[in-house]
Backbone as a chain_set.jsonl record, in Angstrom:
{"seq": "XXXXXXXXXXXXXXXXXXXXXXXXXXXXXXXXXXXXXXXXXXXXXXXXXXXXXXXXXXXXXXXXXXXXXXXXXXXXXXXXXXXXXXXXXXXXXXXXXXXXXXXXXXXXXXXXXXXXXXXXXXXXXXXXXXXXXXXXXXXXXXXXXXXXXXXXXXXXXXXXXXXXXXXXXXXXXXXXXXXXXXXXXXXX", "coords": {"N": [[-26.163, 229.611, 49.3], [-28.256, 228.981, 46.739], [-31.181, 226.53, 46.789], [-32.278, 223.972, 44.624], [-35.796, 222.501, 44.126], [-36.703, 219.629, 42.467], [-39.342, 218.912, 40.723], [-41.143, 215.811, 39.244], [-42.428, 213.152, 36.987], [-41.457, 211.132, 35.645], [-39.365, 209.429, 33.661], [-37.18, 211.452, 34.026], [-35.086, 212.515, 32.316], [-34.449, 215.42, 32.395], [-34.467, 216.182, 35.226], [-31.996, 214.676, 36.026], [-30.217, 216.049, 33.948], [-30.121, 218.347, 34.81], [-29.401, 218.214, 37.374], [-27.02, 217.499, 36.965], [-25.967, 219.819, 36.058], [-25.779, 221.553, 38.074], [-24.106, 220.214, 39.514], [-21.139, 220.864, 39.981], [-21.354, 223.46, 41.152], [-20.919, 226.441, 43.38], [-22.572, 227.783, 44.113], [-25.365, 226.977, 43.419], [-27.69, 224.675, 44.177], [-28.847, 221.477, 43.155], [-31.047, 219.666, 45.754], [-32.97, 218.642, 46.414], [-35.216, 215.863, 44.726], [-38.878, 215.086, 44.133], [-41.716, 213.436, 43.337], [-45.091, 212.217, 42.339], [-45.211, 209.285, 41.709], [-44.387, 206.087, 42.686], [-42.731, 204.303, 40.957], [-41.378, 205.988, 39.243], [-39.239, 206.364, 37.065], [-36.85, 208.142, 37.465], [-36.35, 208.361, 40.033], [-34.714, 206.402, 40.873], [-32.274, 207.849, 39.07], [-31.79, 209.687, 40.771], [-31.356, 208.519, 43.263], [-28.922, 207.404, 41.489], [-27.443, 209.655, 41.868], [-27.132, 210.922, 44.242], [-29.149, 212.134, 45.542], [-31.543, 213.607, 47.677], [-35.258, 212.299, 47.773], [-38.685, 212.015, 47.78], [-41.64, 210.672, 47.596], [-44.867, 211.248, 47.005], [-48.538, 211.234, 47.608], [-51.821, 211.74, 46.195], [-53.582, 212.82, 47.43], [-51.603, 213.782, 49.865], [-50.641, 215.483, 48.513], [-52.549, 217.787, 47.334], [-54.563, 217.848, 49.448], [-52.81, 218.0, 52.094], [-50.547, 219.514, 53.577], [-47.897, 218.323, 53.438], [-46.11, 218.223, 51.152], [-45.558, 220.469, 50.998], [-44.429, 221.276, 53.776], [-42.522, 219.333, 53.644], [-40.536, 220.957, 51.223], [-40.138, 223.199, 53.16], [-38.756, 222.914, 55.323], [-36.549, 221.839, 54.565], [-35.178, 223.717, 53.464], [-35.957, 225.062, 51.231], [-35.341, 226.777, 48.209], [-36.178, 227.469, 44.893], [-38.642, 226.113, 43.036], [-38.88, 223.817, 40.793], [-40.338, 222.178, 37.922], [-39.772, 219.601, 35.827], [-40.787, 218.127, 33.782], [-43.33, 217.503, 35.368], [-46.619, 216.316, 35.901], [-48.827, 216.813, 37.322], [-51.038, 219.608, 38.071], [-50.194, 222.15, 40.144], [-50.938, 222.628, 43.583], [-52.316, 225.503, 45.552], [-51.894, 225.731, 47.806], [-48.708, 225.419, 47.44], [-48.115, 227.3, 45.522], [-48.75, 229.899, 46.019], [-46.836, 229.8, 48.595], [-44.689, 229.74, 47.295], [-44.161, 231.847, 45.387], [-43.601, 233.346, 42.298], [-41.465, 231.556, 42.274], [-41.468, 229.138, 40.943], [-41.069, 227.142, 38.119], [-41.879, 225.852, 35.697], [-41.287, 223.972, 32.207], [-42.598, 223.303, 28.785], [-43.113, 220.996, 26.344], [-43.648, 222.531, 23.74], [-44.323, 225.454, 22.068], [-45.928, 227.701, 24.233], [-48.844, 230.16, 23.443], [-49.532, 227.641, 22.365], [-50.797, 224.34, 21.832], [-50.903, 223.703, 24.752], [-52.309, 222.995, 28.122], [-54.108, 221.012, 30.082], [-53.906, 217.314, 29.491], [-51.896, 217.761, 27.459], [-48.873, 217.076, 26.859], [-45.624, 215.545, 26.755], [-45.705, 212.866, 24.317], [-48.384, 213.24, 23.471], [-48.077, 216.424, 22.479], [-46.089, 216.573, 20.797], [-47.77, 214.363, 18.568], [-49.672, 216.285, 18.283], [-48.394, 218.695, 17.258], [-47.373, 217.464, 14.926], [-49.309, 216.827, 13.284], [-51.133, 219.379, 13.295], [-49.257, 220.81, 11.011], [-47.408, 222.483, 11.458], [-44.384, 224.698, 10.773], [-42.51, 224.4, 12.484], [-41.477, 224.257, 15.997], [-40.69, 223.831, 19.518], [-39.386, 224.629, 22.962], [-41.393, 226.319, 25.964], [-40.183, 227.633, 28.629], [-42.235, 228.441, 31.774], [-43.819, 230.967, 33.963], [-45.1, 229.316, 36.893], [-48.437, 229.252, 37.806], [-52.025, 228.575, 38.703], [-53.176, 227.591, 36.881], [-53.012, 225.276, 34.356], [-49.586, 225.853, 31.892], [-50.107, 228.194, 31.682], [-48.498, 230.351, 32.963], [-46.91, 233.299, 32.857], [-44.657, 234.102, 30.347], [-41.339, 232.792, 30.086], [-38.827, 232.137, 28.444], [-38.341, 231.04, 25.364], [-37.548, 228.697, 23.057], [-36.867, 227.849, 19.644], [-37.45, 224.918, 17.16], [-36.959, 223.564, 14.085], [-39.375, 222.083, 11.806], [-39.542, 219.565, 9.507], [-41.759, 218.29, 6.839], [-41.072, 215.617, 6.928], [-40.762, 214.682, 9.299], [-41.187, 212.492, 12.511], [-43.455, 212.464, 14.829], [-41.808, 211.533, 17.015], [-39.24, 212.155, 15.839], [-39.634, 214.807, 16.264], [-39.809, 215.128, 18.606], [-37.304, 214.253, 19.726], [-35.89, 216.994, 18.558], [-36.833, 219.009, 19.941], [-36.19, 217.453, 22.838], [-33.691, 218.321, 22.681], [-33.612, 220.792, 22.84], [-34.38, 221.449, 24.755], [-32.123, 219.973, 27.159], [-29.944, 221.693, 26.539], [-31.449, 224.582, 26.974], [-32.702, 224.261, 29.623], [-31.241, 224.279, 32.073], [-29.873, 226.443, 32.008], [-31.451, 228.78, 31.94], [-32.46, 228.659, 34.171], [-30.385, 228.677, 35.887], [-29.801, 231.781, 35.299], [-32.002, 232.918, 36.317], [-32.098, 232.487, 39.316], [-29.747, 233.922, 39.512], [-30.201, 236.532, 38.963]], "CA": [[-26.467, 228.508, 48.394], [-29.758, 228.228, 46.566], [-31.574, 225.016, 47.039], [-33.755, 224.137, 44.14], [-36.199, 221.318, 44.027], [-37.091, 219.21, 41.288], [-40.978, 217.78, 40.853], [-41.033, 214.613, 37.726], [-43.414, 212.615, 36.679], [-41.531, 209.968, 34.46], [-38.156, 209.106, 33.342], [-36.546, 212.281, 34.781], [-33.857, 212.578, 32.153], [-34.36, 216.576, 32.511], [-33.817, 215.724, 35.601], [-30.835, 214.509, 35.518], [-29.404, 216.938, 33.194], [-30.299, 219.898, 35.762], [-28.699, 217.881, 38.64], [-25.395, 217.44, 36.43], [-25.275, 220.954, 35.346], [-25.372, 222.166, 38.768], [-22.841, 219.478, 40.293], [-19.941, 221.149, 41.187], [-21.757, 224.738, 41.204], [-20.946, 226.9, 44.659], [-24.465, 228.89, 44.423], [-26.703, 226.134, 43.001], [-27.945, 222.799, 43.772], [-30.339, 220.233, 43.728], [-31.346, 219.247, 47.153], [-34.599, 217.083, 45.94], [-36.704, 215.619, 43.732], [-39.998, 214.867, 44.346], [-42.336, 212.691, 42.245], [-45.925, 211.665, 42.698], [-45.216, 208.042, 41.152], [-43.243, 205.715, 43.133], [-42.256, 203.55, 39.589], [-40.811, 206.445, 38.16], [-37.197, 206.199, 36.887], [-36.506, 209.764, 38.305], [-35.706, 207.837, 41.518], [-33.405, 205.641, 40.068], [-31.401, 208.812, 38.261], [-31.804, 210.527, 42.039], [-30.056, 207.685, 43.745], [-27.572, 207.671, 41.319], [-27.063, 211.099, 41.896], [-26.824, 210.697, 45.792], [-30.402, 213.505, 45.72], [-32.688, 212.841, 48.307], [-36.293, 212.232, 46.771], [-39.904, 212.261, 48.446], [-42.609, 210.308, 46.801], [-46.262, 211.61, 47.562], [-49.98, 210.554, 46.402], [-52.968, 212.45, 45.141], [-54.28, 213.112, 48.594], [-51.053, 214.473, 50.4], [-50.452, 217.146, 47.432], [-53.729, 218.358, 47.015], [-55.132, 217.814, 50.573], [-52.806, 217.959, 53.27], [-49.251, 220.508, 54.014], [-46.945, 217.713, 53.71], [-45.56, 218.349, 50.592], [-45.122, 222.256, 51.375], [-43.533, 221.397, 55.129], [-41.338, 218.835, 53.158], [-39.757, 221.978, 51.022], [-39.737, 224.242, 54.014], [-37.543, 221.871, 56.554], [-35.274, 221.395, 53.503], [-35.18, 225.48, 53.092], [-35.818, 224.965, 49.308], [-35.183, 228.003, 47.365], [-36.901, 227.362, 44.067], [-38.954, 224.359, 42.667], [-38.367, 222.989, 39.01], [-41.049, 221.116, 37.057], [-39.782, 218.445, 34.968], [-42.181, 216.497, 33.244], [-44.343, 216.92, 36.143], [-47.93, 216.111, 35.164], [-50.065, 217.471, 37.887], [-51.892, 220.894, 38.714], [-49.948, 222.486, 41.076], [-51.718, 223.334, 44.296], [-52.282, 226.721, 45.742], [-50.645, 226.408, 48.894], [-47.376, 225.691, 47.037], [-47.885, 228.378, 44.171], [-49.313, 230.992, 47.025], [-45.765, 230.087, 49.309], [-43.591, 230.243, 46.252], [-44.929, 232.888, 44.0], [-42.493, 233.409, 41.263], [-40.294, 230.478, 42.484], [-41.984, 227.86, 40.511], [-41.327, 227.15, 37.007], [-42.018, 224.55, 34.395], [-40.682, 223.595, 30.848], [-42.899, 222.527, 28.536], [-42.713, 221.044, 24.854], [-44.013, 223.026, 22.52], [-44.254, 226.683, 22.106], [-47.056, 228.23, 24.034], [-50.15, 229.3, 24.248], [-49.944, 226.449, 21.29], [-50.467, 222.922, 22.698], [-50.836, 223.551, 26.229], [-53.581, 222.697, 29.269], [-54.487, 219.469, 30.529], [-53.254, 216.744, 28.676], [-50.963, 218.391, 26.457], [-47.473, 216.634, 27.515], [-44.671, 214.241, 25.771], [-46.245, 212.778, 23.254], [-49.213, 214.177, 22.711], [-47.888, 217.144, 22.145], [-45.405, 216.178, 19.117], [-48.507, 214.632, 18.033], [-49.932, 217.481, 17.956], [-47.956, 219.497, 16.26], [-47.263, 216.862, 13.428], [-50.809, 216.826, 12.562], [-51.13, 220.536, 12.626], [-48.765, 220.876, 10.034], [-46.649, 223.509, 12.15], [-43.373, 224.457, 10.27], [-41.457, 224.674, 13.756], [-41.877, 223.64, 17.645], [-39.62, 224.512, 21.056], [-39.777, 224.432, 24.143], [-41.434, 227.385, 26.561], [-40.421, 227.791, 30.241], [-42.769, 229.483, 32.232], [-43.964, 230.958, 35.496], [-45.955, 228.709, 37.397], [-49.519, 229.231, 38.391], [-53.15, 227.547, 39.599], [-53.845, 226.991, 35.867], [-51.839, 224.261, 33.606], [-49.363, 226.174, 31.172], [-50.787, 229.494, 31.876], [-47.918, 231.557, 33.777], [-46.203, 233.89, 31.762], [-43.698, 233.13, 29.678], [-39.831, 233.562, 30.546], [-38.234, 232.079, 27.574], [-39.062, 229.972, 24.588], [-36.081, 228.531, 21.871], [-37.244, 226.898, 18.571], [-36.711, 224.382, 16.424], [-37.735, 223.492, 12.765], [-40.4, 220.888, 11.413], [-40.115, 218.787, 8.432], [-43.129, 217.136, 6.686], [-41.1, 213.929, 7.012], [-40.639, 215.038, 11.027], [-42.204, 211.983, 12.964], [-43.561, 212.996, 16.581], [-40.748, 211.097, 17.952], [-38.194, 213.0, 15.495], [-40.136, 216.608, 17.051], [-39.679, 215.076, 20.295], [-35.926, 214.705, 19.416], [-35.73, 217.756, 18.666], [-37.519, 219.478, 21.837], [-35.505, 217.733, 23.599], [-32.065, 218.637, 22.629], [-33.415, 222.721, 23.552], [-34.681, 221.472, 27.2], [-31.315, 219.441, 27.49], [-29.43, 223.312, 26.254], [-31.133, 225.586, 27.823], [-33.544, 224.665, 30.537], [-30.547, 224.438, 33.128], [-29.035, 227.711, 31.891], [-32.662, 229.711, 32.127], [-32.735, 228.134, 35.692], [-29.184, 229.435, 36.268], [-30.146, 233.054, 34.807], [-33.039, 233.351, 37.371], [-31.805, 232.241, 40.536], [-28.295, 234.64, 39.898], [-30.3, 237.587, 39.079]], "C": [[-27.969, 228.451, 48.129], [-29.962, 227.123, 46.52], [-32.898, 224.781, 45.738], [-34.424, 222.315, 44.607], [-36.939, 220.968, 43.163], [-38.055, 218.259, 41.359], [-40.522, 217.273, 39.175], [-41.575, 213.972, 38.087], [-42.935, 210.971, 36.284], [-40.41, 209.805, 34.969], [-36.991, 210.162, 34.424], [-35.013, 212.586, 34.081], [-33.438, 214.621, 32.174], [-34.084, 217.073, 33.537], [-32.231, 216.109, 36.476], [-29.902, 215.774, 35.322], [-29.001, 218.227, 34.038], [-29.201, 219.873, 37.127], [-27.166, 218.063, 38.279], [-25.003, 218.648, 36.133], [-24.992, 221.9, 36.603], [-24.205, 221.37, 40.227], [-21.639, 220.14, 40.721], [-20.121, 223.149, 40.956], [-21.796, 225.454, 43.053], [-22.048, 227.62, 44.984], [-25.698, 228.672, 44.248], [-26.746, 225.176, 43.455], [-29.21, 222.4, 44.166], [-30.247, 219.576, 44.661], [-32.037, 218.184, 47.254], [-34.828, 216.786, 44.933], [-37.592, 214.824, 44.939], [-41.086, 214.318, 43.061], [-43.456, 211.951, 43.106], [-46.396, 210.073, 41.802], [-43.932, 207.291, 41.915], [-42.405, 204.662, 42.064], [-41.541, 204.374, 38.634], [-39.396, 206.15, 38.253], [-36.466, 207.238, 37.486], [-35.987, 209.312, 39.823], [-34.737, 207.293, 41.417], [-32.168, 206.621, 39.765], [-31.317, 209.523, 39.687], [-31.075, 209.705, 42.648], [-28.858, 207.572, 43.667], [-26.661, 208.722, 41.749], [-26.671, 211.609, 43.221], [-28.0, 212.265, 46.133], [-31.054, 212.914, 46.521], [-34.033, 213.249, 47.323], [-37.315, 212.246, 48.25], [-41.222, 211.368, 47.256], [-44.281, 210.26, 47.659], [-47.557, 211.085, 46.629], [-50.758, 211.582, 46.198], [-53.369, 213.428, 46.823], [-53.345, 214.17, 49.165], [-50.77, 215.383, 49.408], [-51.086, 217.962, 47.519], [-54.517, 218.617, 48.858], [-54.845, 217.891, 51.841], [-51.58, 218.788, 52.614], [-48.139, 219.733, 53.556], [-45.621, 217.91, 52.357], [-44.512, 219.365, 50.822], [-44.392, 221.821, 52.578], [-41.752, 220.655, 54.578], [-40.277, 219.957, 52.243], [-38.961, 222.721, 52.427], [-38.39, 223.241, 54.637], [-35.989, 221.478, 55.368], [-34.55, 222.726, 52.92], [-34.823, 225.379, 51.74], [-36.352, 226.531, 49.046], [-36.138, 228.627, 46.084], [-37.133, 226.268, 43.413], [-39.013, 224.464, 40.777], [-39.411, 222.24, 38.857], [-40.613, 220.517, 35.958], [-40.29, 217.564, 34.584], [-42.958, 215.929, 34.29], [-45.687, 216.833, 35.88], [-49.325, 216.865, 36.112], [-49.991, 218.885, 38.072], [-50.834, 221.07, 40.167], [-50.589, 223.47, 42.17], [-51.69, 224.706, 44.828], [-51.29, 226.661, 46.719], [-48.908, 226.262, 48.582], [-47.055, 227.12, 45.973], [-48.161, 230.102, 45.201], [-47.6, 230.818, 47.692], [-44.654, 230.218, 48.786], [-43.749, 230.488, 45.245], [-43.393, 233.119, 43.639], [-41.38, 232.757, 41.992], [-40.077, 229.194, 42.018], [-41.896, 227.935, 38.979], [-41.43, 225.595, 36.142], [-41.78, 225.061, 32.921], [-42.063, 222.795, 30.162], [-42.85, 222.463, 26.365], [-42.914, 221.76, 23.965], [-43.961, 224.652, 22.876], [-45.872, 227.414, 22.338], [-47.186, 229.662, 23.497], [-50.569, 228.347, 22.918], [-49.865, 225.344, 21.671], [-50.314, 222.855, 23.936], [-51.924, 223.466, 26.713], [-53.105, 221.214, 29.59], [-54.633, 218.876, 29.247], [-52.497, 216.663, 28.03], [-49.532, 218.087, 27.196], [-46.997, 215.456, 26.856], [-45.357, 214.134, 24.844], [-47.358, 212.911, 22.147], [-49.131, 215.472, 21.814], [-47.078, 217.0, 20.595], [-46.945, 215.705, 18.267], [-49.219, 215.54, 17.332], [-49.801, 218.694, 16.97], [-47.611, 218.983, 15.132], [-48.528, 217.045, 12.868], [-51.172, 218.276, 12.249], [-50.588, 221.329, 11.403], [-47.713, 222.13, 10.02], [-45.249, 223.388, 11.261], [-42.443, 224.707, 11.098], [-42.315, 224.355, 15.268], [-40.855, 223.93, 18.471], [-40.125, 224.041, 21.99], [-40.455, 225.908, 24.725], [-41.033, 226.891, 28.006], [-40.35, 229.405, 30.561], [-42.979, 229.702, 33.867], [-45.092, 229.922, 35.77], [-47.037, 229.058, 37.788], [-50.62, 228.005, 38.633], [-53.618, 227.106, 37.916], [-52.874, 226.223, 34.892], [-51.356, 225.338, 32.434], [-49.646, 228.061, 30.757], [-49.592, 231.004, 32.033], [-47.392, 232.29, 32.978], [-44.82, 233.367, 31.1], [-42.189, 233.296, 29.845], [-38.997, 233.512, 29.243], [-38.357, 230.908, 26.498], [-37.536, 229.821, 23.158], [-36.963, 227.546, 20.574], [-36.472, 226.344, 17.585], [-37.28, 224.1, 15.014], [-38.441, 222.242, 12.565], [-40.025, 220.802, 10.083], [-41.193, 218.457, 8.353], [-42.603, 215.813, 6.646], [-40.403, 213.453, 8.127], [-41.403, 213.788, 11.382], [-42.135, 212.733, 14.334], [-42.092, 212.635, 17.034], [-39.571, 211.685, 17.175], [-39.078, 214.085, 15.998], [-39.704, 216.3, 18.31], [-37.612, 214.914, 20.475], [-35.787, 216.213, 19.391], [-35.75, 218.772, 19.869], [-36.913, 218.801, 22.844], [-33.997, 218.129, 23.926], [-32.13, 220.172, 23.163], [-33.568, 222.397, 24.798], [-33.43, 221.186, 27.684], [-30.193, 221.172, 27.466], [-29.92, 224.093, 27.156], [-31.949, 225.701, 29.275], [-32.201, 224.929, 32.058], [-29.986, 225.898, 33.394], [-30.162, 228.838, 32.352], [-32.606, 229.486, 34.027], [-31.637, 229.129, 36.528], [-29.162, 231.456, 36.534], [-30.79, 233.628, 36.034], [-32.627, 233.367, 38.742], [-29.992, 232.978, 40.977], [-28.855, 235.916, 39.478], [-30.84, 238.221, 40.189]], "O": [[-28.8, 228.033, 48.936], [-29.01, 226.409, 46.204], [-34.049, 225.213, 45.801], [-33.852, 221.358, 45.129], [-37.881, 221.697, 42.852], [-37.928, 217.127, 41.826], [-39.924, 217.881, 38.287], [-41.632, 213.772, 39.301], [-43.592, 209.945, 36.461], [-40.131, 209.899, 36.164], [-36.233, 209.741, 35.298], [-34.003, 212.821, 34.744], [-32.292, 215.028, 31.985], [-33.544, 218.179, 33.519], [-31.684, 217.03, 37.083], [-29.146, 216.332, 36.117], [-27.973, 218.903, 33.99], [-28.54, 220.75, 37.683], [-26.303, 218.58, 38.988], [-23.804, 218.818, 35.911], [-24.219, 222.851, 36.485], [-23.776, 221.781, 41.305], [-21.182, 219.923, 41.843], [-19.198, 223.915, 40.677], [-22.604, 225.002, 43.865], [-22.345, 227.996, 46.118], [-26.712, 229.317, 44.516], [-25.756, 224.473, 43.25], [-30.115, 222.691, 44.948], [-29.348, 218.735, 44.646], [-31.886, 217.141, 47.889], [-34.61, 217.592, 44.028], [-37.308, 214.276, 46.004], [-41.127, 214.876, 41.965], [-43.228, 211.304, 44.128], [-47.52, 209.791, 41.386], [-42.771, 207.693, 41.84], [-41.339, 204.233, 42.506], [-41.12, 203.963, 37.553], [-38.661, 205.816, 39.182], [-35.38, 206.997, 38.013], [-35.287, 210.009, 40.557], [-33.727, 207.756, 41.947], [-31.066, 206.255, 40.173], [-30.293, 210.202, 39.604], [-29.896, 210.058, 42.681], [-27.959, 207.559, 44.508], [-25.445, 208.665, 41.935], [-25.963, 212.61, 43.337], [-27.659, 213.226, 46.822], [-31.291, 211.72, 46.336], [-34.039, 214.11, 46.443], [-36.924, 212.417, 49.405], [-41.424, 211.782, 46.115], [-44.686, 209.523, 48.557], [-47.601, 210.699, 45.461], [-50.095, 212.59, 45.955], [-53.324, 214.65, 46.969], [-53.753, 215.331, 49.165], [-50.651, 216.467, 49.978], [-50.602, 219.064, 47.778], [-54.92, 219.73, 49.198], [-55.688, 217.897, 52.738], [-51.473, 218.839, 51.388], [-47.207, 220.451, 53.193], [-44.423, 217.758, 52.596], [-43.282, 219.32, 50.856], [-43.223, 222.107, 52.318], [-40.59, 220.993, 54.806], [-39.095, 219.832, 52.564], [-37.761, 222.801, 52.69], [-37.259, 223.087, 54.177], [-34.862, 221.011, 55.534], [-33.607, 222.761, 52.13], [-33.723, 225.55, 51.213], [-37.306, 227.182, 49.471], [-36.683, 229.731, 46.072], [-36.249, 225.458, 43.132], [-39.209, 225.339, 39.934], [-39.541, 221.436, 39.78], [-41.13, 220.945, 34.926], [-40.294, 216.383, 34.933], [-43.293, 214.755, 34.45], [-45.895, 217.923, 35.347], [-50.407, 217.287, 35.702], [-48.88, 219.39, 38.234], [-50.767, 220.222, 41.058], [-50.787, 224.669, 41.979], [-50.671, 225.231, 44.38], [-50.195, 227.224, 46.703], [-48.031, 226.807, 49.253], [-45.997, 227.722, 45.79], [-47.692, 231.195, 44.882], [-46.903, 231.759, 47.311], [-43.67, 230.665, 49.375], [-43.611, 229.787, 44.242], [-42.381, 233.097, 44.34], [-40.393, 233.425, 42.302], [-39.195, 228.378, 42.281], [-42.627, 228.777, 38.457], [-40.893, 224.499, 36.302], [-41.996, 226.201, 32.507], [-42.587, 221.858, 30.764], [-42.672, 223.322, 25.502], [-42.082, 221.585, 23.075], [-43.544, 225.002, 23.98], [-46.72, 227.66, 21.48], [-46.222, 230.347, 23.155], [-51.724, 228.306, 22.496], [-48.712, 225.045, 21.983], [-49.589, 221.965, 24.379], [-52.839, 223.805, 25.962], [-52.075, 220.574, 29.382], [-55.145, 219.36, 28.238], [-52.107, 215.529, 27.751], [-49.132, 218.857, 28.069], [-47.71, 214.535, 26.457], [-45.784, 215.165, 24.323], [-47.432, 212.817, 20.922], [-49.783, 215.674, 20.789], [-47.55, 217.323, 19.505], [-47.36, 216.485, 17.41], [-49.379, 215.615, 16.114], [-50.576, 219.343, 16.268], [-47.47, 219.757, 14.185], [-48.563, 217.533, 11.738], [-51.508, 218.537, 11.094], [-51.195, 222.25, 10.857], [-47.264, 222.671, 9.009], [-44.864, 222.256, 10.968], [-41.433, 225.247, 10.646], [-43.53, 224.268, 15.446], [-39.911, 224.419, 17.851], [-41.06, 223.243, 22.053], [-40.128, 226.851, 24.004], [-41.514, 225.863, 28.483], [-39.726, 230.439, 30.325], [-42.544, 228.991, 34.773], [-45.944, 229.71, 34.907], [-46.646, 229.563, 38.84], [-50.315, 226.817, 38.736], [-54.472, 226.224, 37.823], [-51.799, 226.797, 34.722], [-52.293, 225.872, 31.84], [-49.381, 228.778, 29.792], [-49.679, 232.131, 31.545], [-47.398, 231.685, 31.906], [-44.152, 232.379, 31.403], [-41.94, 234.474, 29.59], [-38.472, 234.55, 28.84], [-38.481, 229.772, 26.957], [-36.857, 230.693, 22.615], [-37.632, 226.561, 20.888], [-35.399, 226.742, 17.133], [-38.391, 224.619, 14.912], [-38.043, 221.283, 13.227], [-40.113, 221.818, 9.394], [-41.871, 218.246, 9.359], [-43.35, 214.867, 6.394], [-39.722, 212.433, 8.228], [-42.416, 213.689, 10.689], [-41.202, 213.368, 14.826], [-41.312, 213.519, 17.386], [-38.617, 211.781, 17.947], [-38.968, 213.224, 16.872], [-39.25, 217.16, 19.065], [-36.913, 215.491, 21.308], [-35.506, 216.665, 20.501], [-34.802, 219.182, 20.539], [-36.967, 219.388, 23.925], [-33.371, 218.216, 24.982], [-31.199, 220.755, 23.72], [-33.03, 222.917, 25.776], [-33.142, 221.882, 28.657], [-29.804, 221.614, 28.548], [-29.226, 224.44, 28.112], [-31.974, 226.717, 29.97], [-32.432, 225.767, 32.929], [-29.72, 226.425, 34.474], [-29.789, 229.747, 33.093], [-32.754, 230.379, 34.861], [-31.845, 229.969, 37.403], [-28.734, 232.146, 37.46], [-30.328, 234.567, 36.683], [-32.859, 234.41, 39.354], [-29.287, 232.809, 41.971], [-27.967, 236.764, 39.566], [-30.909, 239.449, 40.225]]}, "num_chains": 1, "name": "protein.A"}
């Protein structure tokens, strides 16, 4: 049985979606989430879900093991970024090289680094005047948006697209295929 574990920031309906798609799976599941906000809704949707969770601060991520021991003791397999917002530290990206991936809105290397997340990003690309947007999920590394790229799906832009119709959009591909890319990786 792989064990993945799922870092979120927010709402956590991606989430969610990941936890439900590997519910009655004999070779997958979600074991955790983890979220460095204890107000997020992602706890809420983890409860429901009967997931154990972990909620950490700035300090224990960045400055002390606890995060990393909390995987190990849980023998997590591979970690999931869902709309997680921070820099992921070395000693997690160093103890699970190519085990770490993140989703993110738009189609890089267009709209990505620091800051570049939810709604900025639609921003973003409405104002650019882009005639399409997706999602990419990639490998994880020490730099935001950086890792290479595994797989990217797009969708089309109107000029009478608002952010929050792009962000519709983007998320109906994360809701499609981020579970299935997840699936792909962890059965090859």
């Amino acid at each position: 049985m792989k064990k993945i574990a799922i870092f979120a920031s927010g709402s956590g309906s991606n989430a969610e979606n990941i936890a439900k798609y590997f519910a009655d799976n004999n070779k997958i599941k979600v074991d955790c989430i983890l979220t460095n906000k204890a107000e997020a809704y992602v706890l809420n949707r983890a409860k429901d879900l009967n997931i154990s969770t972990m909620v950490f601060n700035r300090t224990e991520f960045y400055e002390t093991n606890s995060v990393l021991n909390y995987l190990k003791e849980r023998s997590i397999d591979f970690i999931v970024l869902a709309g997680f917002l921070w820099l992921v530290p070395k000693n997690l990206t160093q103890n699970f090289s190519k085990k770490i991936i993140n989703i993110h809105p738009a189609l890089l290397p267009k709209y990505g680094g620091k800051g570049m997340y939810g709604m900025n990003v639609h921003r973003a690309v409405k104002e650019s005047g882009d005639k399409e947007s997706g999602i990419s999920i990639h490998w994880v590394n020490e730099r935001y948006d950086e890792g290479n790229i595994i797989f990217q799906a797009r969708c089309p832009i109107s000029a009478s697209d608002t952010p929050e119709a792009i962000a519709e959009k983007v998320h109906a591909l994360e809701y499609a295929h981020f579970p299935r890319i997840i699936e792909q990786i962890l059965l090859s």
